[in-house]
Every structure is written in structure tokens, then in C-alpha cells.
C-alpha angles and dihedrals in degrees: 000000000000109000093196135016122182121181124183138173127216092244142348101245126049131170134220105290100020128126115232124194124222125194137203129204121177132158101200129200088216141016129256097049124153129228115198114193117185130183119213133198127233089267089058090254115137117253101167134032133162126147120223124222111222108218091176149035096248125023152105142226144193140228125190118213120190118203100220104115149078082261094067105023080104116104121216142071115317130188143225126219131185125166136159125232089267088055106260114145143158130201142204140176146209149168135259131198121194128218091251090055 
């Protein structure tokens, strides 16, 4: 079980074709967990997905997104979710704007 999660991102607005970057932060009570971490669009559909391996107790880890595709041409306010197999989970949000906007 993961005793503390923390998720950030490097900053609450983007716009279309930007990169955005996403932390992770977990101190863990045992090795070989599993992070997932899931994006979801402003209509609550997933956009993004990726599960993360813990090879340690206490740790962190990035992961760059960049908004260039059909998957995040959508304005509006996404979250990020991230949890562990025992529910503990942690969310963010933050705002994109589209090129048409």
C-alpha cells in the first residue's frame, strides 16, 4: 500500500501543442506496487492512460504529455487521476485551451 501519493502538474493552463509535465511522489510500505495514472477529458473519457512499476519504497517519477492530437483538441478542465491497488489515490486539474479557441 502506498502511505503517501502526491501528483502535480507544472502548471494549471496549457494550450494545444504544448508539453505538460506530471509528477509523482509516493512513499510505499512494501515494493512492486503499481501506480495507474489515467487523464480524462472534460466529458469524464479517458485520454491518457500508463501504469507505473515501484522499485522502491520512496520515490517519484515523471511523465511528459504533449497536447498535439485528436485526444486533446477538446477545451475545458481535465483531470488527473493517479491510485494504487489498496485505493489510494490522489487527483488534479487543469485547463486546456485549444487552438480554435
Amino acid at each position: 500500500m502506498v502511505s503517501k501519493l502526491g501528483l502535480s502538474l507544472d502548471k494549471p493552463i496549457y494550450s494545444e501543442g504544448e508539453f505538460v509535465k506530471l509528477k509523482l511522489d509516493y512513499d510505499s510500505q512494501s515494493q512492486k506496487q503499481i501506480l495507474h495514472v489515467i487523464v480524462y477529458d472534460p466529458s469524464e473519457r479517458e485520454s491518457f492512460s500508463a501504469d507505473q512499476y515501484l522499485g522502491s519504497l520512496k520515490g517519484g517519477c515523471s511523465m511528459v504529455l504533449k497536447f498535439d492530437t485528436k485526444n486533446w483538441a477538446v477545451s475545458g478542465r481535465y483531470k488527473v487521476a493517479s491510485w494504487d491497488q489498496e485505493g489510494t489515490r490522489k487527483e488534479v486539474f487543469f485547463q486546456l485551451k485549444a487552438r480554435n479557441q
